[in-house]
Structure formats: structure tokens, C-alpha cells
C-alpha positions in Angstrom: 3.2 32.3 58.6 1.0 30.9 56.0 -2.8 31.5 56.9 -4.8 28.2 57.0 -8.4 27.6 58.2 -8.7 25.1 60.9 -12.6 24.4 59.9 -14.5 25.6 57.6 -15.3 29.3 56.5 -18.3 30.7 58.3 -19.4 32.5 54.8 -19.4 28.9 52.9 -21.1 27.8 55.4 -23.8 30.6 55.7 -23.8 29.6 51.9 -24.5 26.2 52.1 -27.2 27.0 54.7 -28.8 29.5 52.2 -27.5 28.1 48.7 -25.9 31.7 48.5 -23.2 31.6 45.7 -20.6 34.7 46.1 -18.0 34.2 43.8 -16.6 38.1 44.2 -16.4 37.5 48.2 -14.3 34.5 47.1 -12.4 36.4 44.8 -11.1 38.7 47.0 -10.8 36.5 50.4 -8.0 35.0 47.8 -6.4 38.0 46.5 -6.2 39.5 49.8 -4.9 36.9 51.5 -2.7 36.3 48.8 -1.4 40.3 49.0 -1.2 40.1 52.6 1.2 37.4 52.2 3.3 39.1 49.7 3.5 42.4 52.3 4.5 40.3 54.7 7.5 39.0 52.8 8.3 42.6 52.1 8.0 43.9 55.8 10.1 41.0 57.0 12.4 41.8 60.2 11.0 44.8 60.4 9.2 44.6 63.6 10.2 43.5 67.4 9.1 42.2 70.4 7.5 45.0 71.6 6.3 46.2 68.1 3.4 45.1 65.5 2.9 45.9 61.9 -0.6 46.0 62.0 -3.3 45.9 58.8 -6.6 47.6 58.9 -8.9 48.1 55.9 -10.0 45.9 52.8 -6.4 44.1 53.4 -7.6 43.3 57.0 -11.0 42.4 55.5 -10.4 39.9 53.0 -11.9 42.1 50.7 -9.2 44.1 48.8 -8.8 44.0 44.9 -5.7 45.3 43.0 -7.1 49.1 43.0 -6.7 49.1 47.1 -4.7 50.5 49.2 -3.4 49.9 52.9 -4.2 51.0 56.1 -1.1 50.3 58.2 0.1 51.2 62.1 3.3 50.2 63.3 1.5 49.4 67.0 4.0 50.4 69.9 3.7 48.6 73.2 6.9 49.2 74.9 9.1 51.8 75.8 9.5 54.7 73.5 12.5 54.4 71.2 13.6 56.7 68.7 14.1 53.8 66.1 10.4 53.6 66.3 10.3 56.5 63.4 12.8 55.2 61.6 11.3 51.8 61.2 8.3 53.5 60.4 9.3 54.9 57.6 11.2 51.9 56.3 7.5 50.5 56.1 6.5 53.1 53.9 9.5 52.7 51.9 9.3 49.1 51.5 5.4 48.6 51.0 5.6 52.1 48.2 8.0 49.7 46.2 5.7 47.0 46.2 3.0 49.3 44.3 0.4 49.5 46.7 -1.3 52.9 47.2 -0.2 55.0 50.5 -3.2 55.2 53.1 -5.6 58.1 53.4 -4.6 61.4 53.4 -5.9 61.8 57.2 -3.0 60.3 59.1 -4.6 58.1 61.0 -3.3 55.7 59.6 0.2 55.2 58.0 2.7 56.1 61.2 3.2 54.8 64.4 0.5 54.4 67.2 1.2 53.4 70.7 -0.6 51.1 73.0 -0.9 53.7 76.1 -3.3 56.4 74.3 -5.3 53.3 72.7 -5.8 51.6 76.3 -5.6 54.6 78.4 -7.3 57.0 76.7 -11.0 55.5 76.3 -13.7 58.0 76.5 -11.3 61.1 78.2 -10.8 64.3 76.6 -7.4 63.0 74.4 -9.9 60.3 72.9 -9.7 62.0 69.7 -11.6 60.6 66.4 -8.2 59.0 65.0 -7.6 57.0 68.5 -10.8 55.9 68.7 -10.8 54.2 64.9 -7.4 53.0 65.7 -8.9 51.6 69.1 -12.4 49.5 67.2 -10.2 48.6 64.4 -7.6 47.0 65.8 -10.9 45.0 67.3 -13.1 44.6 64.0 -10.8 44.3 61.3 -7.1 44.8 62.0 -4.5 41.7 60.6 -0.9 41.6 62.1 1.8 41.7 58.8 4.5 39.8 60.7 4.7 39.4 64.7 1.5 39.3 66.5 3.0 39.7 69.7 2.0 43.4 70.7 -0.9 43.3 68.7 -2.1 39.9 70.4 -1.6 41.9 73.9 -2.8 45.2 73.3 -6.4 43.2 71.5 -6.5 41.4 75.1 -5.6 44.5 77.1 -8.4 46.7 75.8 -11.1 43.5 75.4 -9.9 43.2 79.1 -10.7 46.9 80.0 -14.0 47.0 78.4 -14.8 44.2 80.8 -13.8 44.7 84.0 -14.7 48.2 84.0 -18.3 47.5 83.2 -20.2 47.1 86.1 -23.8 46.4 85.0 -22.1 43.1 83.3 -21.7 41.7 86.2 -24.8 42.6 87.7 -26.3 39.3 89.4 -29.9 41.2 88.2 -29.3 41.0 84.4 -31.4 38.4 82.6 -28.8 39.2 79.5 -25.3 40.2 79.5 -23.8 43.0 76.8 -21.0 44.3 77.5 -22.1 48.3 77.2 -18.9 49.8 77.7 -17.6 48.1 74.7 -20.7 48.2 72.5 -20.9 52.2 73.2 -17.4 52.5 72.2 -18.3 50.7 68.9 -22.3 52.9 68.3 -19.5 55.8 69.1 -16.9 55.2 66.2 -19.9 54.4 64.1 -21.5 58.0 64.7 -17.4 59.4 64.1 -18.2 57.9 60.4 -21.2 59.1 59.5 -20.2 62.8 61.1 -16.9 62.8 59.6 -18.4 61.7 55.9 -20.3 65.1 55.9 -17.1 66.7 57.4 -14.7 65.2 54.7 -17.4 65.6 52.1 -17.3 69.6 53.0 -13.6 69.9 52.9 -13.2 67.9 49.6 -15.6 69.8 48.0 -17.6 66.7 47.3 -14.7 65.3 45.6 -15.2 60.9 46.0 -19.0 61.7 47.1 -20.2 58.6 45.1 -17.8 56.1 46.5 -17.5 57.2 50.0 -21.6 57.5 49.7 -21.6 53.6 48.5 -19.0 52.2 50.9 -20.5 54.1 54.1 -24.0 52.6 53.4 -21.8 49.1 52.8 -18.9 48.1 53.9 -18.7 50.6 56.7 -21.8 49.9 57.9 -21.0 46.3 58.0 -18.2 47.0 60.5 -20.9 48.4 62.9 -22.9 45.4 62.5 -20.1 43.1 63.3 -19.4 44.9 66.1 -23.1 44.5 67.3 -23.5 41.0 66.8 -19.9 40.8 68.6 -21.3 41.8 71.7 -25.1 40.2 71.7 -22.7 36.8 71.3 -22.4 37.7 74.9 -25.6 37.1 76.0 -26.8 34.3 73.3 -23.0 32.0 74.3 -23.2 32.4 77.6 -25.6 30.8 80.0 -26.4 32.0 83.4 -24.6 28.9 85.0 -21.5 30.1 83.4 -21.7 34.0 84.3 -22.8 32.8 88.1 -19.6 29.9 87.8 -17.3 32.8 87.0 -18.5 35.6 89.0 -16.3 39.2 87.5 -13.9 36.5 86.2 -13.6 38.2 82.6 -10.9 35.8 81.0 -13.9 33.3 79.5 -15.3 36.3 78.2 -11.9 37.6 76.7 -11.3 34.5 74.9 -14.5 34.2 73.4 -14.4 37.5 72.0 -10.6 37.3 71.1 -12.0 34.2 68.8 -15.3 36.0 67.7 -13.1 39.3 66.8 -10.5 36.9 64.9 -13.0 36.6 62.1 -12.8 39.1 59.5 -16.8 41.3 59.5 -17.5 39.1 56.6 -17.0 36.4 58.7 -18.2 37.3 61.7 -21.7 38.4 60.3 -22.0 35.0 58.9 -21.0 33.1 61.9 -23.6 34.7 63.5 -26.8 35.2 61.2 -26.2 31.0 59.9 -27.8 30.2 63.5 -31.1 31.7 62.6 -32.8 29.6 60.3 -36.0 32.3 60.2 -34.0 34.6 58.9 -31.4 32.6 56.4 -33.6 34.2 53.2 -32.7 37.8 54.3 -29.1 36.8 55.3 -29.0 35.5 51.6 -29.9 39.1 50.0 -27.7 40.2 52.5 -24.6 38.3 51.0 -26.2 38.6 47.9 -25.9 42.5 47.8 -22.5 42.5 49.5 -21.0 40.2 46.7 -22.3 42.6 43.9 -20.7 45.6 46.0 -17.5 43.5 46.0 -17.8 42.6 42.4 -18.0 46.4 41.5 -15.1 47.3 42.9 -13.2 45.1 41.7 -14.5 44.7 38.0 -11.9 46.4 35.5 -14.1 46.9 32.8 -14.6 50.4 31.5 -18.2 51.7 32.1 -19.3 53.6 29.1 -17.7 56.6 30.3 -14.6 54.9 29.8 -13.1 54.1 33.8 -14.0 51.3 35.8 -16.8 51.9 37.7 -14.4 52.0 41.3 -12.3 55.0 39.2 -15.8 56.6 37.5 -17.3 56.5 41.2 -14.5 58.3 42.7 -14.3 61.0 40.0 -18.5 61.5 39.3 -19.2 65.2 39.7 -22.1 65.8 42.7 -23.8 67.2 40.2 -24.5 64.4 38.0 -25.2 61.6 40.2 -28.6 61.3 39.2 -28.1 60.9 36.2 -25.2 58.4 36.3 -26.3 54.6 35.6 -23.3 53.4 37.2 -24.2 55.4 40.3 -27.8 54.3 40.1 -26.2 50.7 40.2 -24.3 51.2 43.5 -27.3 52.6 44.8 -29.1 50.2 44.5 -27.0 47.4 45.8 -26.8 49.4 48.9 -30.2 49.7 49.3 -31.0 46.3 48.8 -28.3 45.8 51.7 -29.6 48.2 53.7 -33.3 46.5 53.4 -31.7 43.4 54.6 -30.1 44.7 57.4 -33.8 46.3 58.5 -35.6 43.0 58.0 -32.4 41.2 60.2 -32.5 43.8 63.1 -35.7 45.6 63.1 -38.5 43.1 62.6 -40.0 42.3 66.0 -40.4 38.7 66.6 -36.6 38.1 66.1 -34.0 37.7 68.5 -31.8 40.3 67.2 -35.0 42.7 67.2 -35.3 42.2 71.0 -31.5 43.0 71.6 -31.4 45.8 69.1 -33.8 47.4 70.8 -32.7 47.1 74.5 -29.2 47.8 73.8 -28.8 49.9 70.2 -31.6 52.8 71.0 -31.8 53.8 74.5 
């Protein structure tokens, strides 16, 4: 099914609002879109009614470049079959022809995953790290490669879950509404991240510091702030009116965020931050710095160590990141991100400072 915008792209029109110019976010919401398409082909009749080939990742993001690989689940909600596995492993057979590099060496990705331990499991003792990422991706940034049936029901089921079982939200009391199970869940895979960087970083030996370094202060982080904004829509969409017209009624609120979790984080971010017209010059650096992280990873010119700078940052020796312009380079792009994201969030006055506060510390 061809993908086709029904109105315009929240990023062009953050961009118009800010006179942003980001031709490398461009760049890649066509190549991935593009890709995506050509995996789709591959995977064709591959999945059922009660399965999903599900995207996560850059190819989920709309920001992949021809040096990505893909995160994939074959999503399961159904009853168990043993043809399962096997059309599991056609999916790694078929997308390995295609050329495009095998998912993480983790296995979270890259086999099948099944609806009951991602509803089920939230918060319990089997809620291990690889369910919950499989659980706020499939949220944040997950695509379906073919039928969106499963997917499309499991995305409702646990949206659903997060709702009803929130009892504050519903409180009569609460001058604003954020859903806290949900954005818990979503401060909780974001602290997996950081811990598991160090974790990873030890038993790699510090092999792909630099790049891992670059894209957690980035694009991971980005993911968290989608996630954030997500569930603030909450309380900025929704008037009192409509939360006393609907009393622990949560289908208005699983629609909205069904549509506000359709948007890649790219998106999303932008959708949000082009309402805030006191903060569209720091939304502007923000894009600004994302699109020069994009246009990094994607450039195929050799640095003067002779890689491109994607393949020098994922080889660079801990011991000589100090040294390393290209390094230095990435640094500072996400720095300059990272300042952004400070100014957005943390500078009181602003909306987004009051619900940071209230919700993201305590």
C-alpha cells in the first residue's frame, strides 16, 4: 500500500513556521519510505491475519540511509503455531537477499514476538529489558511491512491498558490529565537506554563508543521526547468539558494517541513544538542540529582517515576520541541538540517547563 500524506508534513510545516531548511531530513523521509516500500514487495504474503511484520528503527523513522540496517518482529497475536518460526525465518531469508544488514546482535529484535508478554507483562517480574523496548517501540516508532491488522490491535490494546488502568487520570480533582502509567513506562525504557549503553559499552570493550555516544545523546533521546510530548498532548487537547462528557470512557483518548503515535518522532516533535510560537527559534536549532546528525550519517565521503564518518565513528578507538575532528563534529551537533532540548523543556515560563516538572522529576 503506497504511503501518501493526507495533509501536509508536520516537519514542513514546523519549517515554514521557523524558515528551517532540512534538506538531510528530507533526504532520508524519501529513501526510507522508498526502502520500506521495496521490503514490503519482498515480504509479500508472508504474513496473516493474526500476524504483523512489524518495522522499528531508522526504517520506522524515516530516517534510514543505505548504511542501515532493520529492526524487524514478526508480531504474533493469535494462537501459537509452529509455522510461526518458519515464516520467521523466511523473513530473514528474504530481507538478507535484498542486502540490508541483519538487526543487532541482541535479539530483541529479528524473531518473533507475541502480543501476550507485550500486553500482559507490563511492569511484572517477566517485563524484561527486550519486552519493554518491543512494548514503547511498537508505540514511538514501529511501521507495519505488509498487514497492519495485529499490529493495529495490539497498538490499541496496550494504549487501551495504559488507560484504563490509570486511576489518577480519571480523577475528577486533576486540573491536567497525563496519563502516568504510560509516561512511566516510556521515563522507564529511556533509563533501559542509558543503563544498557554503559552495559553494552563494557561488554564490547568500547567497541562503537563514538556512534552509540552520538546517537544516544540524538536520536535516542528524541524517542523519549516524543514520547513526552505524546502524553502532555493529553492534557493541552483535551478540555475539561470533554474528560467530564466522557467520564473513564478511554476510546477518545485511544484515538487521539493512535493518531499522535502514527507520526514518526520526527514528526511528532514537530507537530507539537509548531504550536509554540515563543519557542519556534529554539525548535529551529533543534531541527537544525538534527538535520546535520542525519546528514552525517548518511554522507559517503571519506573523512581524512579514509571511511565515511558513520564507518570512522563506529571503528574510532576510545582512546582517541579527543583527538578525532570528526568526533569533535558529532559532538557538537549533539550538544547544540541537547541545549535546545534544555531551552524547550527546562526554561520556566513555558508550558512544557510547567509539565516537565510536574510529571518528568517527581
Amino acid at each position: 500500500m503506497p504511503e501518501q500524506a493526507a495533509k501536509k508534513n508536520p516537519i514542513d510545516v514546523l519549517a515554514d513556521r521557523t524558515g528551517g531548511n532540512w534538506p538531510n531530513i528530507i533526504a532520508a523521509r524519501d529513501f526510507t519510505r522508498s526502502k520500506r516500500k521495496e521490503l514490503q514487495d519482498a515480504l509479500h504474503r508472508i504474513d496473516t491475519d493474526d500476524t504483523s511484520i512489524v518495522a522499528f528503527g531508522s526504517l520506522a523513522r524515516d530516517e534510514a540511509n543505505n548504511g542501515s540496517d532493520i529492526d524487524w518482529t514478526l508480531l504474533v497475536d493469535g494462537i501459537a503455531d509452529p509455522l510461526h518460526i518458519s515464516s520467521a525465518l523466511e523473513i530473514s531469508r528474504r530481507l538478507s537477499a535484498t542486502g540490508i544488514k541483519d538487526p543487532g546482535r541482541e535479539g530483541t529484535f529479528g524473531d518473533l514476538a507475541f502480543s501476550h508478554q507485550i500486553l500482559n507483562w507490563i511492569g511484572g517480574e517477566d517485563d524484561s529489558n527486550a519486552n519493554t523496548t518491543r512494548r514503547i517501540l511498537l508505540l514511538l516508532e514501529s511501521k507495519p511491512l505488509g498487514q497492519p491488522g495485529a499490529w493495529s490491535r495490539v497498538l490499541n490494546n496496550v494504549i487501551g491498558r495504559y488507560l484504563t488502568e490509570d486511576r489518577g487520570l480519571w480523577d475528577k480533582q486533576k486540573r491536567r490529565r497525563v496519563p502516568l502509567f504510560l509516561f512511566n513506562d516510556i521515563a522507564r525504557y529511556w533509563r533501559i537506554m542509558v543503563v544498557d549503553f554503559a552495559y553494552k559499552q563494557r561488554t564490547r570493550a568500547n567497541k562503537g563508543y563514538a556512534l552509540r555516544n552520538i546517537k544516544l545523546g540524538i536520536s535516542r533521546k528524541l524517542i523519549y521526547v516524543s514520547g513526552m510530548l505524546a502524553c502532555f498532548s493529553c492534557s493541552q487537547d483535551f478540555t475539561e468539558e470533554q474528560w467530564v462528557a466522557t467520564p473513564r470512557d478511554p476510546q477518545p483518548l485511544i484515538d487521539h494517541l493512535r493518531r499522535i503515535f502514527g507520526m514518526t518522532p520526527l514528526e511528532l516533535v514537530a507537530s507539537r513544538l509548531a504550536r509554540f510560537s515563543d519557542t519556534l527559534e529554539t525548535s529551529k536549532r533543534l531541527f537544525d542540529a538534527y538535520d546535520r546528525f542525519l546528514g552525517m550519517l548518511a554522507d559517503n565521503r571519506p573523512t581524512d582517515q579514509g571511511k565515511p564518518p558513520r564507518i570512522h565513528l563506529d571503528e574510532l578507538p576510545i582512546d582517541k576520541l579527543d583527538a578525532d575532528e570528526t568526533y569533535q563534529q558529532a559532538r557538537q551537533i549533539r550538544r547544540d541538540f541537547g541545549e535546545a532540548l534544555d531551552n524547550l523543556f527546562l526554561r520556566p515560563g513555558l508550558d512544557l517547563y510547567d509539565l516537565t516538572l510536574k510529571y518528568g522529576v517527581f
